[in-house]
MARTIRO-312284 format. One line per 10 residues: number of its first residue (from 1); for each residue x, y, z of N, C-alpha, C, O, CB. Coordinates in steps of 0.02 Angstrom, whole numbers. Each point is the difference from the previous one (the first is absolute). Glycine has a CB too. Layout:
NUM = X/Y/Z/X/Y/Z/X/Y/Z/X/Y/Z/X/Y/Z  ... $
END
This chain:
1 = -588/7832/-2897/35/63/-5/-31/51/48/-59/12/-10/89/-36/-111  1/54/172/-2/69/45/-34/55/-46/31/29/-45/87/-57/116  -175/37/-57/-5/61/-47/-14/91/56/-18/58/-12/-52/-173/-106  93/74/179/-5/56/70/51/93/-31/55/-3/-27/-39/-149/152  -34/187/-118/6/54/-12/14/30/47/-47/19/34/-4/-30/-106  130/32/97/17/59/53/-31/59/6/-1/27/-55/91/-64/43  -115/69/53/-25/56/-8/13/49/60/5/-29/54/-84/-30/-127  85/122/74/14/32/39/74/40/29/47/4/-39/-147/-75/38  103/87/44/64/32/23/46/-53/40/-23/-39/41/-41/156/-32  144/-112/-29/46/-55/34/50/78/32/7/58/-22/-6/-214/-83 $
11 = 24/123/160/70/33/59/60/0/-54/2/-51/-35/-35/-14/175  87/121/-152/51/-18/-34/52/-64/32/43/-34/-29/-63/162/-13  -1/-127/107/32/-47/53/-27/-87/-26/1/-48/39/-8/162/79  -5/-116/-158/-37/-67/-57/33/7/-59/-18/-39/-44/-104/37/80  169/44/-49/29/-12/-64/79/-15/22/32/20/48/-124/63/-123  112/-126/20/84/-29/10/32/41/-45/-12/8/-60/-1/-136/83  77/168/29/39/30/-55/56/-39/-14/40/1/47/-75/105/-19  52/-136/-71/80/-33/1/43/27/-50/-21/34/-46/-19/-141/83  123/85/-24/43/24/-45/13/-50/7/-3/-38/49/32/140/-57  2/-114/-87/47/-63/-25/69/14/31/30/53/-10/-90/-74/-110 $
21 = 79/-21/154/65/-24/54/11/-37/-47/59/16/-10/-76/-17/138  4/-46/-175/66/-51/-42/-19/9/-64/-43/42/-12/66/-143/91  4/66/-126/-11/13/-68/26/-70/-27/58/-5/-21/-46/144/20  -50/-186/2/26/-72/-14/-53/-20/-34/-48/38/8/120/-66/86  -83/-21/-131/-57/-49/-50/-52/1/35/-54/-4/-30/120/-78/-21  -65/87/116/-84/10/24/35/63/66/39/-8/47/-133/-157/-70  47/240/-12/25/54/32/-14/-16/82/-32/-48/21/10/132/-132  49/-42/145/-20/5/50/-22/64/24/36/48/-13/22/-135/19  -132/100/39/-23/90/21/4/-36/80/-5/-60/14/-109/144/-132  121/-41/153/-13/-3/80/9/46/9/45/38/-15/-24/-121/53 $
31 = -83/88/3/-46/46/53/38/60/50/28/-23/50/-102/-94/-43  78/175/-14/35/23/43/-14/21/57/-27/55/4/64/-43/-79  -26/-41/121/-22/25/80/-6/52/37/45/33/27/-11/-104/-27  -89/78/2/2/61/58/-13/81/-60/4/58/22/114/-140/93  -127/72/-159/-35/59/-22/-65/38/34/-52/-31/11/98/-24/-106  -40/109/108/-57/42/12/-40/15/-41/-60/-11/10/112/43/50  -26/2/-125/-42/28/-31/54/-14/-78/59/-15/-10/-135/111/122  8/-79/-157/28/-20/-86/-43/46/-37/-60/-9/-8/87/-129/12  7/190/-27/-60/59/-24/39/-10/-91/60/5/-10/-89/120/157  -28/-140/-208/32/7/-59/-56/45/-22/-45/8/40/120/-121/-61 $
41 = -77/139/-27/-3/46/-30/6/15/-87/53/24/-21/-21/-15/142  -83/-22/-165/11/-12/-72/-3/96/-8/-51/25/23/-21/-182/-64  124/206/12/-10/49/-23/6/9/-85/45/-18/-37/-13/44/159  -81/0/-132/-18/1/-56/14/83/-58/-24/56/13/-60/-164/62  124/93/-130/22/76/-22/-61/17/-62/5/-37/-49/152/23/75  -199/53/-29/-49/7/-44/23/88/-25/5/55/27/-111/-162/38  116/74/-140/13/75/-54/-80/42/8/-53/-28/11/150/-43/-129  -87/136/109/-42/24/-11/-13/68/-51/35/50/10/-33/-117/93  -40/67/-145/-17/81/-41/-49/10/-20/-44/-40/16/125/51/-54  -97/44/-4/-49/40/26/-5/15/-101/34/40/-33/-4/20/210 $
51 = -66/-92/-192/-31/-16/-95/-49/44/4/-46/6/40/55/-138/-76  16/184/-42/-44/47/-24/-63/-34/-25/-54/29/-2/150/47/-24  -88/-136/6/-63/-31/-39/-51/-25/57/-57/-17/-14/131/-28/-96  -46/43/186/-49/-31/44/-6/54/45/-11/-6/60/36/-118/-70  -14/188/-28/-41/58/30/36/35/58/-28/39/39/-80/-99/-70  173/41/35/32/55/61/9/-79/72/25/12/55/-123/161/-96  73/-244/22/-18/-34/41/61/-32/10/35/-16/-49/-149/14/26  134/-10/90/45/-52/29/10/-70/-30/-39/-41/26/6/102/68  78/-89/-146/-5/-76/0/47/-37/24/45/41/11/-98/-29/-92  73/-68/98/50/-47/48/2/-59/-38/-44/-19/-39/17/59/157 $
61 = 89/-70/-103/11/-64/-32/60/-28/71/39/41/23/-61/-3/-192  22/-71/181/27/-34/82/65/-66/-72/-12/-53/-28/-164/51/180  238/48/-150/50/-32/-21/53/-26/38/56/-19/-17/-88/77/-57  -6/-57/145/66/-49/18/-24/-26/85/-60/8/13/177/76/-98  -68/-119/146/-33/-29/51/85/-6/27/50/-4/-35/-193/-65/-7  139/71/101/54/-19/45/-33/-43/71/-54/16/26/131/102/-75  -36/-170/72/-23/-31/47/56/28/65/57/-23/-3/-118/-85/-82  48/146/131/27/21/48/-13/-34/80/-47/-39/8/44/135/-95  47/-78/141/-42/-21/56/49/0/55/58/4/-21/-144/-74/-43  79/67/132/29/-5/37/-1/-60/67/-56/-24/2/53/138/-65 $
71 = 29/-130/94/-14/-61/66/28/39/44/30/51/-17/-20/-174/-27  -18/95/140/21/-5/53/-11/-51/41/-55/-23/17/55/116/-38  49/-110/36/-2/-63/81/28/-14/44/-3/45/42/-23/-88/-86  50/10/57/66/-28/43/33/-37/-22/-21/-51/-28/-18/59/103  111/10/-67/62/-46/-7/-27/-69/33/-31/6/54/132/96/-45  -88/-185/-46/-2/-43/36/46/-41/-23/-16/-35/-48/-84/55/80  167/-25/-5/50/-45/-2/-16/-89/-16/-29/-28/46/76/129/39  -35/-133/-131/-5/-48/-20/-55/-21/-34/6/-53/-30/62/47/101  -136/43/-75/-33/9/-50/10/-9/-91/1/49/-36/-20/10/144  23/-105/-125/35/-5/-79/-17/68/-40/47/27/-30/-66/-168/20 $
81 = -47/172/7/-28/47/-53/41/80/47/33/41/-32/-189/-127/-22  147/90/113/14/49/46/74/4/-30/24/49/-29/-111/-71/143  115/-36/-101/80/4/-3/9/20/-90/43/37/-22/-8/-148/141  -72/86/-147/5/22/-67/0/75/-21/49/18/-32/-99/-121/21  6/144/24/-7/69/2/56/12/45/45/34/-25/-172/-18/2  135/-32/76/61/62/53/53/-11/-53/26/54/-12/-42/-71/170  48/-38/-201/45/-12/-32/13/35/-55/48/-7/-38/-62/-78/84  -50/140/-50/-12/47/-59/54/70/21/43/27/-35/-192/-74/10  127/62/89/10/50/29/75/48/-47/-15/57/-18/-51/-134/144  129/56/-140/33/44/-27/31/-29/-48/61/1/0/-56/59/85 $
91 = -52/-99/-152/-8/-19/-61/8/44/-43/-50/29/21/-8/-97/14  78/109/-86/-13/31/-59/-2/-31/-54/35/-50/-7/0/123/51  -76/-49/-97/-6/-19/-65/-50/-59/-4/-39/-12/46/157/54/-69  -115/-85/-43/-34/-75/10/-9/-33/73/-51/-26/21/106/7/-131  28/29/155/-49/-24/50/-34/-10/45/-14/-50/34/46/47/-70  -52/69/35/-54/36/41/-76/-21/-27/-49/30/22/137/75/-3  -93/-154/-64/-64/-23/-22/-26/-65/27/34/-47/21/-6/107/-118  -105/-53/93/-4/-75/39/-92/-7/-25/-46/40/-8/160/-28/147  -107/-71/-143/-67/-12/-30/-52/-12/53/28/-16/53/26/-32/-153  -107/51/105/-47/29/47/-69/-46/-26/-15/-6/-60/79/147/78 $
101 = -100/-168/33/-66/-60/-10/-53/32/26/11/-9/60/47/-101/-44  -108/141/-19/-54/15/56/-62/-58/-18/-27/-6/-55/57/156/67  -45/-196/54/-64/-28/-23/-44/20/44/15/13/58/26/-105/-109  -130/98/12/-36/33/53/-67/-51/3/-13/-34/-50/63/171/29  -78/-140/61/-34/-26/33/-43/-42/-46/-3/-58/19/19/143/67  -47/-72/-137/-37/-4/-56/26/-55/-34/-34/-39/-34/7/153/30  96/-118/12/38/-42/-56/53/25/-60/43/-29/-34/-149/-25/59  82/115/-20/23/36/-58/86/32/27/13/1/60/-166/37/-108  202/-17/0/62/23/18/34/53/-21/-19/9/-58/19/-100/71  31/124/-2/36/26/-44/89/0/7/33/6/52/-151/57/-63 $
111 = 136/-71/-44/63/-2/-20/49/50/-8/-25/41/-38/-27/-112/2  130/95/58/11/64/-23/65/-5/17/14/-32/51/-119/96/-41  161/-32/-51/62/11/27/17/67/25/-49/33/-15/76/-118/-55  13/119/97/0/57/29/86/-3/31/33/-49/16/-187/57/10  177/76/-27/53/17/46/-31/22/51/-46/41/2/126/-18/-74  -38/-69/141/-14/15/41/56/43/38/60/-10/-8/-139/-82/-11  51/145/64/34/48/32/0/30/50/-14/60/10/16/-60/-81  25/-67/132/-27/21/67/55/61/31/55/22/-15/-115/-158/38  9/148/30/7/78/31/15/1/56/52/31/11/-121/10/-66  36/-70/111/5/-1/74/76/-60/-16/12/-39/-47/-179/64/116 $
121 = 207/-6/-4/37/-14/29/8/-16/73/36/-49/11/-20/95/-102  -39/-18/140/2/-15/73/-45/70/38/-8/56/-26/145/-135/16  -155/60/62/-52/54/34/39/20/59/61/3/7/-181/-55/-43  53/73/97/21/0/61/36/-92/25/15/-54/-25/-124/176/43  108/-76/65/36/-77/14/-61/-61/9/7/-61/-2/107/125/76  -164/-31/-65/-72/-28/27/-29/-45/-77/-30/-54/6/-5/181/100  47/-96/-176/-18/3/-27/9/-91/-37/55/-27/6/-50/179/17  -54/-185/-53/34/-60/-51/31/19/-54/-24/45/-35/-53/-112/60  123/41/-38/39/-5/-65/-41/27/-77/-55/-23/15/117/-87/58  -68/123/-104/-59/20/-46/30/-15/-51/61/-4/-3/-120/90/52 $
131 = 10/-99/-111/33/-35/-70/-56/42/-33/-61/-4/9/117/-140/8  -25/183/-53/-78/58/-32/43/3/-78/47/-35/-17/-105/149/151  27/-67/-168/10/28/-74/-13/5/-59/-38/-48/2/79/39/42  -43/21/-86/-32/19/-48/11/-34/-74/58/-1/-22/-59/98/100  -46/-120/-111/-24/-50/-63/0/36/-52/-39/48/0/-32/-117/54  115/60/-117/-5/38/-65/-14/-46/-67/44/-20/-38/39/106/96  -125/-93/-61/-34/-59/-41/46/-7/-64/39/46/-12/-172/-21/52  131/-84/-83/46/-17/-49/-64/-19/-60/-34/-51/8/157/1/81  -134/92/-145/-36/-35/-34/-70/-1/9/-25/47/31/116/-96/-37  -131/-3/-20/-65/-5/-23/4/-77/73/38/-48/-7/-54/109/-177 $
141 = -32/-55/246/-6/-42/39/-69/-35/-29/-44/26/-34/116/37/132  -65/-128/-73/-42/-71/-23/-30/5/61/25/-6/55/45/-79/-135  -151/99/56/-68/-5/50/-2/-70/-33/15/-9/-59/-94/141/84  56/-187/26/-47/-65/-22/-58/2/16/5/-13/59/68/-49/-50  -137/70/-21/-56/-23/44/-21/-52/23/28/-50/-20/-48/114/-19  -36/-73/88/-5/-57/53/-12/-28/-70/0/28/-55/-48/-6/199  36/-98/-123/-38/-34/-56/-87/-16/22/-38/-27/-41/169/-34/2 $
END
């Protein structure tokens, strides 16, 4: 048995982002091409007041969590995961949702469904095609850790 221990700092450019493209007896996630960047974001809503019995003192209780986030990249035509998201583009309702894989370097993953809600449309003439927008998390997302 490996008992080697990762340690240290990994590139986000080492982690796989994929979206489920099929939904059959053995799912399918693929990789979407050409992402730049993948910014998520856990915000967290914490109650707060202010108890005569703890003296005028501030207390908190953190009742709730949202998983937020946004991407940018490039459009890449025939890309399965790429073509999956552009196919989002003027979706409403359910199906504007899409389930979402991140694995990171370690081993470990996380799991998450989300509406997605892309933004860019076309640039200069110079410019690549861009596939960008914004992640509204669905629920309670499934961290796995490495093993």
């Amino acid at each position: 048995m490996d008992t080697t221990v990762t340690v240290g700092q990994f590139a986000v450019s080492q982690c796989a982002v994929k979206v489920k493209t099929a939904s059959t007896p053995t799912e399918t996630f693929s990789t979407i091409a050409d992402l730049e960047e993948v910014t998520l974001t856990i915000e967290a809503n914490t109650e707060t007041w202010y108890s005569i019995a703890e003296g005028g003192w501030q207390n908190a209780l953190l009742t709730g969590k949202a998983l937020t986030g946004s991407f940018s990249g490039k459009r890449c035509l025939g890309d399965t995961g790429n073509d999956f998201i552009e196919g989002l583009r003027y979706a409403i309702g359910k199906d504007s949702e899409a389930d979402f894989e991140i694995d990171f370097p370690d081993g470990s993953k996380l799991e998450f469904t989300a509406v997605v809600a892309l933004t860019d449309v076309l640039g200069a003439a110079t410019d690549v095609a861009p596939l960008s927008g914004d992640l509204t998390g669905k629920g309670k997302p499934t961290f796995t850790p490495a093993e």
